[in-house]
C-alpha positions in Angstrom: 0.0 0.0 0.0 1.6 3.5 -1.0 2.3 6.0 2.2 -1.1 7.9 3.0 -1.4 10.5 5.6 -4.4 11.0 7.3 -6.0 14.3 9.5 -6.7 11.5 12.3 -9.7 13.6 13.2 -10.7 16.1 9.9 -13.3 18.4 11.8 -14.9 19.7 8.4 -15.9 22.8 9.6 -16.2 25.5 12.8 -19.9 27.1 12.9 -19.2 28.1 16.0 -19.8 31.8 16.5 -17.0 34.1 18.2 -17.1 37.4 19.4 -14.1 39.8 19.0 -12.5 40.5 22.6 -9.4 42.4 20.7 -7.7 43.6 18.0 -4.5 43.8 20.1 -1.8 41.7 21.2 -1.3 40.6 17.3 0.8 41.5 14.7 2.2 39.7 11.1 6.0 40.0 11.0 8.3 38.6 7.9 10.8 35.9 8.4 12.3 35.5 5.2 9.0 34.4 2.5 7.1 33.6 5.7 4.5 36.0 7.4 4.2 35.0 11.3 1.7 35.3 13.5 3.1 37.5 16.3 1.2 37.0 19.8 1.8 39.1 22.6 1.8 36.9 26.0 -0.5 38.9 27.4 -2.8 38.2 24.9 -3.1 34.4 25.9 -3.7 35.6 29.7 -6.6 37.9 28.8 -8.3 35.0 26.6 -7.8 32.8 29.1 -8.7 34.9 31.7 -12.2 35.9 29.6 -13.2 32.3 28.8 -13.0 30.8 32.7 -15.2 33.7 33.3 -17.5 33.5 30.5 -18.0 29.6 30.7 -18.9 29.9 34.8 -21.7 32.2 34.3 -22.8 31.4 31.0 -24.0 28.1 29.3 -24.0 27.6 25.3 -27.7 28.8 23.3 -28.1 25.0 21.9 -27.7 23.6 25.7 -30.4 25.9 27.0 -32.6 25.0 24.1 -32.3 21.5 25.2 -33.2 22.1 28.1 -36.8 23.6 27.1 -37.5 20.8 24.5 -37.7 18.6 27.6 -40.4 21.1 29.1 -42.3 20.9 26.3 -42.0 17.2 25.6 -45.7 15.2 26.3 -43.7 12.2 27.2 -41.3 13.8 29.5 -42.2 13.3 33.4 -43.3 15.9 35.9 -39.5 15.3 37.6 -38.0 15.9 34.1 -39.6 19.0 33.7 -39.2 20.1 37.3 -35.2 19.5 37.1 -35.1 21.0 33.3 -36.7 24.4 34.7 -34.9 24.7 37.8 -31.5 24.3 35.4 -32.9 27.1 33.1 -34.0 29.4 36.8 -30.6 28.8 37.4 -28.8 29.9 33.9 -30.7 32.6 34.7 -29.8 33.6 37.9 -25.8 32.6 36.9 -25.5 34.8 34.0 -25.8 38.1 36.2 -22.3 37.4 36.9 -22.5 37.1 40.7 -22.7 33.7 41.5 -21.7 30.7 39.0 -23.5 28.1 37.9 -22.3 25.1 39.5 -20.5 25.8 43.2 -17.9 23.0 41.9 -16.2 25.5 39.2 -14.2 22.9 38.3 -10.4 21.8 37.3 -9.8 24.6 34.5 -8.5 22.1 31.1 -7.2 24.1 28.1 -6.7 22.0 25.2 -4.7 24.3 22.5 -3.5 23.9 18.2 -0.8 25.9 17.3 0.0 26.7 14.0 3.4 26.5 13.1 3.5 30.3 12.1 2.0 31.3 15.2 5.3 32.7 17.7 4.9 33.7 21.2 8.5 33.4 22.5 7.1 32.0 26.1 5.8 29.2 27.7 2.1 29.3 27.0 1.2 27.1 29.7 2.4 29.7 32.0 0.5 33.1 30.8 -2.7 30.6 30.0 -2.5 29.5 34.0 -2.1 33.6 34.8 -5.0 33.9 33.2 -7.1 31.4 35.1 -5.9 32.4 38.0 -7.0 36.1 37.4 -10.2 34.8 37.2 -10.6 32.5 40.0 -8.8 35.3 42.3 -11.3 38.1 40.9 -14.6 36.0 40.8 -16.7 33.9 43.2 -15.4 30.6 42.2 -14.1 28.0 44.0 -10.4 26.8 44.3 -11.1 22.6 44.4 -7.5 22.1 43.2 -5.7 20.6 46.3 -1.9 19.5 45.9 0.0 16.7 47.6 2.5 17.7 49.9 3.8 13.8 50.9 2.0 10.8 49.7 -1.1 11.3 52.3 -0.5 15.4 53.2 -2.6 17.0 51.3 -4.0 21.1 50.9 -5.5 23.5 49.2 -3.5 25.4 46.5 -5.5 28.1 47.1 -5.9 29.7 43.9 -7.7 26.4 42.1 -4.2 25.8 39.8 -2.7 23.6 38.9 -4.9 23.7 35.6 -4.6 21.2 32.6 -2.9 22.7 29.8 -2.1 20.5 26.7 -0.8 22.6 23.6 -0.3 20.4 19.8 1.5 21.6 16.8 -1.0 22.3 13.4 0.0 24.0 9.8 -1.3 27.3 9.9 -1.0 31.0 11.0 -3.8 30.7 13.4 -4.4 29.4 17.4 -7.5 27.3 18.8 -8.7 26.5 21.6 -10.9 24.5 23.8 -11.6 25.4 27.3 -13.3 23.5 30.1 -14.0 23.5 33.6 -14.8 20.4 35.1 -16.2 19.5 37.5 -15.2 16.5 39.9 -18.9 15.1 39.9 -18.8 14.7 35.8 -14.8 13.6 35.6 -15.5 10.8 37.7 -17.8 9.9 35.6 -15.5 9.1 33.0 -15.0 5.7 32.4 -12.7 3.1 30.2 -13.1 -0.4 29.6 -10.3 -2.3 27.7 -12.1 -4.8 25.5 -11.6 -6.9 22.4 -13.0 -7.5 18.8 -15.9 -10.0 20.4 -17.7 -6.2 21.6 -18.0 -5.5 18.1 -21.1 -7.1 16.8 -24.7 -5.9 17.1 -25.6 -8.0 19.9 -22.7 -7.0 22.0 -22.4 -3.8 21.8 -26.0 -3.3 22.7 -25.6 -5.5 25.6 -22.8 -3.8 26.6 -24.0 0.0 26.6 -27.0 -1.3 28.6 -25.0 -2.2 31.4 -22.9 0.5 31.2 -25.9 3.0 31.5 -27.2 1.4 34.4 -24.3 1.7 35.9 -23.7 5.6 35.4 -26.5 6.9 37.6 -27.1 11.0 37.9 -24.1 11.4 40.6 -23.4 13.8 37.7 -26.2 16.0 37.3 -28.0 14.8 34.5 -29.5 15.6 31.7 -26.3 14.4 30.6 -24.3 15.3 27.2 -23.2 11.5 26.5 -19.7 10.4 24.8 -19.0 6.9 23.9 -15.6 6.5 22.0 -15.1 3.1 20.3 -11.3 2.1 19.1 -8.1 4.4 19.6 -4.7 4.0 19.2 -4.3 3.9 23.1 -5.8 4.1 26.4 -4.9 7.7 26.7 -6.4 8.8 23.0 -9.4 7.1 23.6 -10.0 8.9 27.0 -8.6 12.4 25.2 -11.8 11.8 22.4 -13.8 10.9 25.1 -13.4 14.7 27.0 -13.9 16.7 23.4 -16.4 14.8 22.2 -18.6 15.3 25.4 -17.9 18.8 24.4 -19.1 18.7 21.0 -15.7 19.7 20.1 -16.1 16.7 17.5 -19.3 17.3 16.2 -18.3 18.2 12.6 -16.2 15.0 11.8 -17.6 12.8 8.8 -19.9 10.2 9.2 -18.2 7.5 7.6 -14.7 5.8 8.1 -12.0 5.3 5.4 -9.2 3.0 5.0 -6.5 5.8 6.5 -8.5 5.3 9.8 -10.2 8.5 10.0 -12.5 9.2 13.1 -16.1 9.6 12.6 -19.2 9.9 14.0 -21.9 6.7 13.6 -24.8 8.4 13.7 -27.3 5.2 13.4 -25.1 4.2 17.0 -25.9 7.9 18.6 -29.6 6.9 17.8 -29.5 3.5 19.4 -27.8 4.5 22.7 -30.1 7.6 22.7 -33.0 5.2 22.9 -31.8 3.2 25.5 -30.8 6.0 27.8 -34.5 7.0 27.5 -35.6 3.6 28.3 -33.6 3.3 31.2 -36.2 5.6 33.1 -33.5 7.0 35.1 -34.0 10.3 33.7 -33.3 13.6 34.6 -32.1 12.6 38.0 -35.5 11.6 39.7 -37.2 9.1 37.1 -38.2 9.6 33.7 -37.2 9.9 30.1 -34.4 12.5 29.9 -31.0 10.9 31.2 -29.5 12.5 28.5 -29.5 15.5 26.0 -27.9 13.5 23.4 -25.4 11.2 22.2 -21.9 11.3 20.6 -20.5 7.8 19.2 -17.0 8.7 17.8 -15.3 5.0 16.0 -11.4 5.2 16.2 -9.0 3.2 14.8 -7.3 0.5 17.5 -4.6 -2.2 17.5 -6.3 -5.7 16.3 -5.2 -7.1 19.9 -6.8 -4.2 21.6 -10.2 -2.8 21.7 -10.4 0.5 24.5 -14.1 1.6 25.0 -14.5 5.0 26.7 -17.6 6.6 28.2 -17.9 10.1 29.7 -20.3 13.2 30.0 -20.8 16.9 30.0 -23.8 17.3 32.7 -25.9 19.8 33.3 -22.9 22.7 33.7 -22.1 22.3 30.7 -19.0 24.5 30.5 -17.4 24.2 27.6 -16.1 27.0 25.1 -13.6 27.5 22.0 -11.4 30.7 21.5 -8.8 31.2 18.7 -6.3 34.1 18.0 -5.8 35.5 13.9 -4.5 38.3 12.5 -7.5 39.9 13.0 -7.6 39.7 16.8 -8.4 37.4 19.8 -11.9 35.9 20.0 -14.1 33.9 22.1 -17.0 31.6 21.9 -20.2 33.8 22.0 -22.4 31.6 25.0 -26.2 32.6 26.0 -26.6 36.2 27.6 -30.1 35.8 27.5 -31.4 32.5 29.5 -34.9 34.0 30.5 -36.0 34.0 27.0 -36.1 29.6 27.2 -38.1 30.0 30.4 -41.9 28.7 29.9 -44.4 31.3 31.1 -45.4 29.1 33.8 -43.6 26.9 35.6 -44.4 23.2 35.2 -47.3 21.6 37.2 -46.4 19.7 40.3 -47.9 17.9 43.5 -47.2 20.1 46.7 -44.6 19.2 48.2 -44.5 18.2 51.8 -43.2 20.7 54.3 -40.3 19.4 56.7 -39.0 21.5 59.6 -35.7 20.7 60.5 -35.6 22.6 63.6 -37.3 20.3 65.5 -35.4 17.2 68.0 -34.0 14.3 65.4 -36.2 12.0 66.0 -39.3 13.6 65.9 -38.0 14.8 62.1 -37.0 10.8 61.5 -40.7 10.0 62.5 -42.2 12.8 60.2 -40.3 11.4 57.3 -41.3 8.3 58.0 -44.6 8.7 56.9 -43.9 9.4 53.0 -42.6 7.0 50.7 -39.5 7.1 48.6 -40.2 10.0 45.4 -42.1 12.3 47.9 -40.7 15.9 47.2 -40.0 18.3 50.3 -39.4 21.6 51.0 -36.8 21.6 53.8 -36.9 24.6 56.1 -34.2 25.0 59.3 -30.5 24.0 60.2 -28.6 22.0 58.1 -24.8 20.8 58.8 -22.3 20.7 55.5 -19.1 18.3 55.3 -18.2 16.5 52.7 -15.2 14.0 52.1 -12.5 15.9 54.2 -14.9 16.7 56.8 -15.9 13.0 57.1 -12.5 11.7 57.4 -12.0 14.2 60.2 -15.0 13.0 62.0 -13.6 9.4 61.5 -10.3 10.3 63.3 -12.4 11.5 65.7 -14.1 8.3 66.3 -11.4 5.8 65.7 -9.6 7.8 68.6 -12.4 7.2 71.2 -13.8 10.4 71.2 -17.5 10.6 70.4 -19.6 11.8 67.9 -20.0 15.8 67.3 -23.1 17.1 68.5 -24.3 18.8 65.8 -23.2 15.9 63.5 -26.5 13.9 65.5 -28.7 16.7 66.1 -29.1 18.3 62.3 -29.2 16.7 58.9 -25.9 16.4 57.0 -26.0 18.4 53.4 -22.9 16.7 51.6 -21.7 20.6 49.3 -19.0 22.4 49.6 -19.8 26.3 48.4 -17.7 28.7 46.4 -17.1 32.1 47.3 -19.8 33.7 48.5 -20.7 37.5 46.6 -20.8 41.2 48.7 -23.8 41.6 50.3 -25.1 37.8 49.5 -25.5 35.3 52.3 -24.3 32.6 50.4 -21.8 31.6 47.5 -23.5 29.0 44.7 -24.0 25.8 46.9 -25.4 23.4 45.4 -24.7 19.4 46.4 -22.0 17.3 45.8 -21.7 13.4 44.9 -23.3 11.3 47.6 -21.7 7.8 46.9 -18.1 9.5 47.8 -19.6 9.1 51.4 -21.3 6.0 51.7 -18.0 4.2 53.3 -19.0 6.3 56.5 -22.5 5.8 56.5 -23.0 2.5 58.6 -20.3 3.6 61.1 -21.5 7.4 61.3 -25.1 6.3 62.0 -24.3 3.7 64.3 -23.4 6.4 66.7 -26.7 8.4 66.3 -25.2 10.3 63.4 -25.7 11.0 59.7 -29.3 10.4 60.0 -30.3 12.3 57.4 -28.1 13.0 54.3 -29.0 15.6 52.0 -26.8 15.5 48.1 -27.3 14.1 44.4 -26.8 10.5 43.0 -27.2 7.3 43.6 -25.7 5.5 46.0 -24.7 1.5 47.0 -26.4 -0.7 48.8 -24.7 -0.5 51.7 -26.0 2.8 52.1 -30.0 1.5 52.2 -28.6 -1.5 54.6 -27.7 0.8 57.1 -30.4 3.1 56.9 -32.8 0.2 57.0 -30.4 -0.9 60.3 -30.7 2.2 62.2 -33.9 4.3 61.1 -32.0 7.2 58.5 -32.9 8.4 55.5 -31.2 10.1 52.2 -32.7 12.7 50.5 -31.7 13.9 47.2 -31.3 17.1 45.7 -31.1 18.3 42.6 -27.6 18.3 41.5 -26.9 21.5 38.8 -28.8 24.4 40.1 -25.9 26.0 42.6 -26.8 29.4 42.0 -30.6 29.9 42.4 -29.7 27.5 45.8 -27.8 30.2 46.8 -30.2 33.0 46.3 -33.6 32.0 46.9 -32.9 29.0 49.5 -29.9 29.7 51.6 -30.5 32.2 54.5 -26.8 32.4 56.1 -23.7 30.4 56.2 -21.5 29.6 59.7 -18.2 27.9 60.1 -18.4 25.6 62.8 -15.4 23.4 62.5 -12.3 22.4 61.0 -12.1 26.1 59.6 -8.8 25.2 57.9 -9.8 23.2 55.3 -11.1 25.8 53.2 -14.2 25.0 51.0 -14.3 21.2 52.8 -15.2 22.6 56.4 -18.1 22.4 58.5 -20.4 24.6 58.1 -24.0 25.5 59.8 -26.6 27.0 57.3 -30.1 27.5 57.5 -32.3 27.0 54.9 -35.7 27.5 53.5 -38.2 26.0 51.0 -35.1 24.2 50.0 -36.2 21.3 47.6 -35.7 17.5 48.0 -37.1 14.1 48.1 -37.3 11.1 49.7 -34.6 8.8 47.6 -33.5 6.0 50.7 -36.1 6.0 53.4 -35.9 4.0 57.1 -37.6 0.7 55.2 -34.3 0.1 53.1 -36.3 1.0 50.4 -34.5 2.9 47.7 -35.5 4.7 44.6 -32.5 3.8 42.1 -32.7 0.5 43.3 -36.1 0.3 42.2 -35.2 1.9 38.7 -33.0 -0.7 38.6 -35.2 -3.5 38.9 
């Protein structure tokens, strides 16, 4: 066969539409026949510094959109509708600037192609992170970056860098970019399976991608923008297609593969694992039709003794958005300024939910609860407790020492969240939950000294968690995991650091809360709501 060089992944076109942040920092200089894109440093800091901004208040047009077909969908459920509209409340509450989206603000990823005419004379890497962290110093995000100090030691950076910053050489006299914050919910939900050539047949794959969907849950704040990469030339490519093409990055590649191994999108694949996400019922985190937005299935080439399968998502923050510098200036992905305009001009219909006060003695809230079964939406009004995985491991030295319990860990509910920065003259910084299942290996234990009785955060979560529940009379309610920002303004009264003040975003807090929305997921019975999906 003669040599043949293949674009391993020919994007065929960019419709994305930019807006013009500069005309400066550019400038085309000769080096002998060739013109060069000159880029001042600065430059790269102030698009980078713009798109970490733009991307945590602001959520692309088409995503919004998506969200309001599920509103007006017959067949979607009263939850799907009830999660889709308090996203959209939310986009709109984010996009005043003052408190972002998701309280999780994410590991900032730059993915960058540089032409080969393009010059900066620096390391990018560096005035790209300067930019970030102009951003996360100026704005109310929160720094979740923590570095290791010894193998265990652990802490904060402080500033939310390191980011991820990977930079690849293109022809050309032009720069791109793809930028991301993501979040630690949605990254764990990234998954890769090494398989072989028996996963590629009809039945299979089917089989396969049903399992696999079961198994994601909505730990990640669904409606979920799915990615399932089949093939690659390693582990680490498949992984790498995985993360752009959760972010549409690959949208535009063909549709059809060639014999140079080109990447391309199946579309009659996309279909099929759209349909069974929607048959899965999971839906948009509390039952229903809408687990996912849509589907990307990107086929790769792979080695004929290997066979990697990835799967990840974008969820509901979906914060993703290109840049590129020219000769005619730096620019930036234009995202939604407008939100309110996809809002329905009533809110969806819904059965009251049931008022809870948490104010009053633990078990006379455990025996209130008891009377509702598993799906039952609340509005929570009173004191809650915040930790979360730092917290919890605290609490565990605590026990493991002989020491017993914190009070206020028996005598309030726990809400698993840790907030971001919280805006002048607000009570509280975007605050929505985090992943449950990161706690359940404390649940048993916790409860089993009268605390942890009632858990407040988004996902699923094992079986142990129902066992002990079931065991000692607690429950787990659910929240809706996405909406950080209209948590923050229209639920959260005021915010109190109680203990363990040094770990930042992870301590203890007390806040008090009202009309704050939940339901019933694990109740005192052992009976648990994604265990029934499941079944």
């Amino acid at each position: 066969m003669d040599f043949r060089y293949q674009d391993p992944y020919p994007i065929q076109k960019d419709d994305t539409v930019y807006k013009k942040l500069t005309s400066d920092y550019v400038k085309i200089e000769k080096l002998g026949d060739r013109e060069i894109l000159t880029v001042d440093p600065k430059g790269l800091e102030l698009l980078a510094e713009e798109a970490m901004a733009d991307v945590s208040f602001m959520l692309r047009s088409s995503h919004l959109e998506s969200l309001k077909r599920i509103i007006d969908d017959p067949e979607a459920t009263d939850n799907d509708r009830f999660v889709a509209y308090n996203l959209l409340q939310n986009a709109a509450v984010a996009v005043e600037g003052a408190l972002p989206s998701c309280q999780d603000t994410g590991t900032a990823i730059v993915m960058g192609k540089k032409g080969e005419n393009v010059y900066t004379g620096v390391d990018d890497g560096e005035f790209l992170s300067r930019g970030i962290y102009n951003t996360y110093q100026k704005r109310n995000l929160r720094y979740s970056q923590v570095v290791p100090l010894t193998m265990f030691d652990e802490k904060n950076s402080g500033s939310n860098l390191p980011a991820q910053i990977d930079i690849y050489a293109k022809k050309g006299d032009y720069y791109e970019f793809l930028f991301l914050t993501k979040g630690g919910g949605s990254a764990n939900k990234t998954f890769l399976y090494q398989k072989t050539k028996s996963l590629l047949n009809e039945k299979s794959l089917e089989e396969f991608v049903k399992e696999r969907i079961s198994d994601l849950g909505t730990a990640a704040c669904p409606p979920y923008h799915l990615a399932l990469v089949i093939g690659g030339t390693s582990a680490e490519a498949n992984l790498a297609a995985v993360k752009k093409a959760s972010a549409k990055y690959y949208d535009n590649l063909p549709t059809e593969g060639n014999e140079a191994g080109q990447a391309f999108r199946d579309l009659e694949w996309e279909a099929k694992v759209q349909k069974i996400c929607q048959e899965s019922a999971i839906g948009a985190q509390f039952g229903g039709k809408y687990l996912t937005h849509d589907v990307r299935v990107i086929r790769l080439p792979r080695h004929a003794a290997s066979c990697p399968v990835g799967m990840g998502v974008s969820c509901s923050a979906d914060r993703n958005i290109k840049g590129k510098i020219t000769k005619d200036g730096i620019f930036l992905e234009q995202l939604e300024q407008d939100p309110k305009r996809f809002l329905p001009a009533t809110p969806p219909h819904l059965e009251e939910a049931v008022e809870v006060n948490l104010n009053k003695p633990m078990p006379e809230i455990l025996a209130e609860l008891s009377k509702y079964p598993i799906k039952t939406r609340l509005k929570l009004n009173g004191t809650l407790i915040v930790a979360r995985d730092i917290a919890h491991a605290k609490i565990k030295e605590i026990l493991d020492s002989g020491k017993p319990m914190p009070e206020y860990f028996k005598n309030h509910p726990i809400y698993y969240a840790g907030p971001a920065k919280t805006p002048e003259g607000m009570a509280s910084g975007s605050f929505g939950p985090t992943t449950a299942g990161r706690m359940d290996v404390y649940v048993d234990e916790f409860q089993s000294h009268g605390g942890s009785m009632i858990m407040l955060a988004k996902g699923n979560r094992s079986k142990d968690v129902a066992n002990a529940c079931n065991k000692y009379g607690g429950f787990y309610l659910g929240s809706i995991g996405g909406p950080a920002a209209i948590l923050a303004k229209d639920n959260i009264v005021s915010v109190d650091v109680v203990d363990f003040p040094e770990l930042g975003m992870e301590a203890v807090r007390k806040i008090e809360v009202k009309d704050f929305p939940a339901f019933i997921i694990t109740d005192d019975k052992g009976n648990d709501f994604f265990a029934n999906l499941a079944h």
